[in-house]
N, C-alpha and C positions, 0 to 999 in steps of 0.2 A: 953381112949378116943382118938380119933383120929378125924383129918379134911378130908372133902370129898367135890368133887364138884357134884349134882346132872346132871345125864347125860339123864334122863330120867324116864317113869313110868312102873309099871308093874301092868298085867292084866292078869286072868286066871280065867276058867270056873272051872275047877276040882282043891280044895286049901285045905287044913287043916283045920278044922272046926274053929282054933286060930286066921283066916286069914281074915275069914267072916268081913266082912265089915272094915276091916283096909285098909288105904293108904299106900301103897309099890311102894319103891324108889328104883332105880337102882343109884346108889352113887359109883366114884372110889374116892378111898380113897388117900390122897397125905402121901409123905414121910414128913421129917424135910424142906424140901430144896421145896415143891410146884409137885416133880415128883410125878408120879401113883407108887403105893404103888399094885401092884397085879390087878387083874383082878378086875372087877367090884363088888359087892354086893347088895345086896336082904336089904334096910331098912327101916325098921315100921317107919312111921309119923305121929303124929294126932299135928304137930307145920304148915303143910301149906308151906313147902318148896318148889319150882319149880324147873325147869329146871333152870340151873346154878345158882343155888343157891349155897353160900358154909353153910354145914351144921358141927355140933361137932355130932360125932359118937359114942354110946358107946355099949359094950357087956356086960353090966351089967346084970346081970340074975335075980338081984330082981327088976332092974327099969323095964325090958322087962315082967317079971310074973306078977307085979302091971297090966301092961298095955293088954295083951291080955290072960292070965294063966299061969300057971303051965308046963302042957302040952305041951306047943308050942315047933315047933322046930325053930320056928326065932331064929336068934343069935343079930340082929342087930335093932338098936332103933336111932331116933335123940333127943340128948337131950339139942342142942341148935343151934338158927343160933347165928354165930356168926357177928360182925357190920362189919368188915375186917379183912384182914390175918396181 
C-alpha cells in the first residue's frame, strides 16, 4: 500500500475490455517524507476520489481481480481515502 495525491483523470476511446466502464485515476504516488515516489500511475476507483484527493493505493492482485477480472492488466486500485496524512 502506498499514499498518492490524485493529479488528475483518464480517458480513452480504445481500452482493454477490464477497463469498460471503470473510473481511472492518474495518482503520483508520495515516498515516506510527502515527495513523488516515480512518475505518475493509471488507478482503478469505484471510492469517488478527485483531483487532490490523497488516496491509499494498493497492487493487490486479488483485491484488483475481485474488482474488474482475472485478465486485466491494471496493476493499481484505491483501497481507501485516507481522513489526513
Amino acid at each position: 500500500m502506498q499514499l498518492g495525491q490524485v493529479v488528475g483523470t483518464a480517458t480513452s476511446t480504445v481500452k482493454d475490455p477490464t477497463f469498460q466502464g471503470e473510473r481511472l485515476l492518474v495518482v503520483q504516488l508520495e515516498t515516506a517524507d510527502g515527495g513523488p515516489d516515480g512518475e505518475p500511475v493509471l488507478v482503478f476507483d469505484r471510492l469517488g476520489a478527485g483531483r487532490g484527493d490523497l488516496v491509499m493505493c494498493t497492487t493487490d492482485a486479488k483485491i484488483l481481480r475481485e474488482m474488474v477480472g482475472i485478465n486485466s492488466p491494471g496493476r493499481w486500485s484505491v483501497l481507501a481515502l485516507p481522513d489526513r496524512r
